[in-house]
N, C-alpha and C positions, 0 to 999 in steps of 0.2 A: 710437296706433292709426291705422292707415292709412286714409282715407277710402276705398280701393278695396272694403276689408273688408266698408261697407255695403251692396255689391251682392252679391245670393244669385248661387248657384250655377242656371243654367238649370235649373228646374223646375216643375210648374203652380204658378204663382204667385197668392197670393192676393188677387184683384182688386183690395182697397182697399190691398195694397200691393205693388206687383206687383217694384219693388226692392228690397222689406224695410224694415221701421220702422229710422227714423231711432234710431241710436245715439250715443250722448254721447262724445263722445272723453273720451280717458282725462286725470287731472289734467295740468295743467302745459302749457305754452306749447304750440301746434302746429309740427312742423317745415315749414322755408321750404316744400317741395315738396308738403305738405299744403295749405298756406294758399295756395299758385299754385294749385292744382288748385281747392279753394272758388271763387277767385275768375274762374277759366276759365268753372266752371262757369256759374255767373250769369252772366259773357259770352255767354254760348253760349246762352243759354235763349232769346232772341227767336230767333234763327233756327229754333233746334230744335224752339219751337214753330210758327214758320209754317210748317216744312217738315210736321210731324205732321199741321195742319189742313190741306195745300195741297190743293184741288183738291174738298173736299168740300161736299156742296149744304147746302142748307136745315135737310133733313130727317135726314143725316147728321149735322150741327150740334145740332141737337136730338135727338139720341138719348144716353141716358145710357150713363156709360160702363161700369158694371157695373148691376146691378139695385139698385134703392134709392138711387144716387150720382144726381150732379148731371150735366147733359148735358157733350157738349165746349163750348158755346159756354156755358153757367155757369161751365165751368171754368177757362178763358181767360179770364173777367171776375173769379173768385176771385183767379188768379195775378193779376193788376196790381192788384188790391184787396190782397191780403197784402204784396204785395212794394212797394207806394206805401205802408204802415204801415209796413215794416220798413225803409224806407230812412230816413223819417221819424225814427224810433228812433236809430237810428246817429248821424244830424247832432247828434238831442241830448244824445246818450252824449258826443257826442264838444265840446259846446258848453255843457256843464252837468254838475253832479260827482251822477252816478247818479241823473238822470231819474225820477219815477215814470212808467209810460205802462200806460195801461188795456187791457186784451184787448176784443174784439169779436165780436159774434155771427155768425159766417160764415155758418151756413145763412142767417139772416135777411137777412143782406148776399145771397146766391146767390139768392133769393127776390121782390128787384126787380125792377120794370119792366125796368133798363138792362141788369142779368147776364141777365133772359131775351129778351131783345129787341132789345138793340142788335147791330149789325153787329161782327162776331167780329174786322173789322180794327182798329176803334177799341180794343181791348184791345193790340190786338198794338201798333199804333201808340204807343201807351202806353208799354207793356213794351220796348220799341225805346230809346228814349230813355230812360226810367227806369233802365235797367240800361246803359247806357252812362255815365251822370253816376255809377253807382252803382260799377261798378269804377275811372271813372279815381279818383272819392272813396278806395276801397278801395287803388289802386295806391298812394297816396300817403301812407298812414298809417305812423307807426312802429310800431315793434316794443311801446312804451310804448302807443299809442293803440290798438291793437287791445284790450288788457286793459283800456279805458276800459267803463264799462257801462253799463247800466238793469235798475230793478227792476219788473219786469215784475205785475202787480195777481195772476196768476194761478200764472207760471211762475218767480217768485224774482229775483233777479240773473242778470242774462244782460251777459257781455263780447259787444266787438263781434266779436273772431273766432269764440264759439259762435253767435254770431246768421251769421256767413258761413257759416259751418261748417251751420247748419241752413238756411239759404234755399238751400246749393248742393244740399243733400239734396232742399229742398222743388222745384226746380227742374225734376232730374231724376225728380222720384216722377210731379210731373203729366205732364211728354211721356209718362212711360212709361205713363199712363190712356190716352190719347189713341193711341200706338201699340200698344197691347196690342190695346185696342178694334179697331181697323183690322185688324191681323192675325187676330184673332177673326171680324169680318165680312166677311173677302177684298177690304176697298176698297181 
């Protein structure tokens, strides 16, 4: 299945998913050009989100980004909170023969002092480095260590390329909260 597939076709998109729910690729290894794109993607996520938050105030920062959702500056403290679990993950997929690792409570995580309060750079700062250590990791696995995994408490056995495969997905879903928002609000 081509990972392009997970993006709809422009249409009003439904806020909490405004690129479409993440789909499962179909059985069996991913092709090379799938698995560069996953991993672009994650490349790209720090920029792509400070370009999304650039330039926006306080109050902008704390506005959520549909009704009921978490502000941008919750949500840039979600993404380095998910994506500092899932790299986590990976090192021990990839240093231990199928990990158990426990899921977490994100709203509750969204809910602190630091996702509601700290400066939206220290996220991104974060997210900077975290995903630079995270694809040259990713650049350098084989073809055998991508299919290494973890069993996940919630979501079963996850290899390390559906876990790429879905943080490139989760990468791209929150810029597009963040840029939907903005075009929605003419900032």
């Amino acid at each position: 299945m081509s990972i392009e597939a997970n993006i709809p076709a422009p249409t009003a998109p439904d806020p909490r998913y405004p690129i479409g729910k993440f789909k499962r690729p179909a059985p069996g290894p991913l092709s090379p050009g799938e698995l560069t794109f996953a991993i672009e993607s994650i490349g790209e996520l720090a920029s792509q989100l400070r370009n999304a938050v650039s330039g926006l105030d306080t109050a902008q920062l704390d506005t959520p980004y549909r009704d009921g959702g978490w502000t941008v500056r919750q949500l840039v403290a979600h993404v380095a909170d998910s994506h500092m679990t899932a790299f986590f993950r990976v090192r021990m997929a990839l240093c231990e023969d199928t990990p158990s690792v426990v899921g977490y409570d994100e709203k509750a995580f969204a809910e602190l002092h630091d996702s509601l309060h700290a400066p939206v750079e220290w996220s991104l700062e974060l997210i900077e480095s975290l995903h630079a250590r995270w694809v040259m990791l990713l650049q350098s696995l084989t073809p055998e260590q991508f299919q290494r995994g973890f069993r996940h408490s919630e979501q079963g056995v996850m290899t390390i390329e559906f876990a790429t495969m879905l943080y490139a997905w989760h990468s791209r879903h929150h810029v597009a909260h963040i840029t939907h928002l903005r075009a929605a609000k003419h900032w």
